[in-house]
Phi, psi and omega in degrees: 000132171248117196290168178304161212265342180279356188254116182218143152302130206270170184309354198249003193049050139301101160298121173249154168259138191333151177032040173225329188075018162288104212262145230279340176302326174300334186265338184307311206263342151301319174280351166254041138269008168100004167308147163248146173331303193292314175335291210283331179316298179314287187316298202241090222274352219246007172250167164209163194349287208315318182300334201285302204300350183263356147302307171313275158346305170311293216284290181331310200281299167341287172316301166305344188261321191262005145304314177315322175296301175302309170304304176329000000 
């Protein structure tokens, strides 16, 4: 799988976004605990949209890869 370009697996094999160690699940499971994007832009200053939305991306492409598995 090639991840967004913005995503690198991290020292713990963790998707993170780059040069932040900010794992993709943390922005993932802040926003489903009801953070909104401007939270986490404020919390965490050294991420932007574009890093939130290729989180998103990761989590998609994931999801199509192990359907793909599951159809087979």
């Amino acid at each position: 799988m090639d991840l967004p370009e913005r995503i690198h697996i991290g020292a713990d094999d963790k998707p993170c976004i780059r040069d932040t160690g900010i794992t993709v699940e943390h922005v993932i499971g802040l926003l489903a605990q009801g953070w909104t994007k401007n939270e986490i832009l404020t919390k965490h200053a050294n991420i932007s949209i574009d890093d939130i939305r290729a989180c998103f991306k990761y989590v998609a492409m994931v999801l199509h890869e192990q359907s793909a598995i599951h159809a087979s």
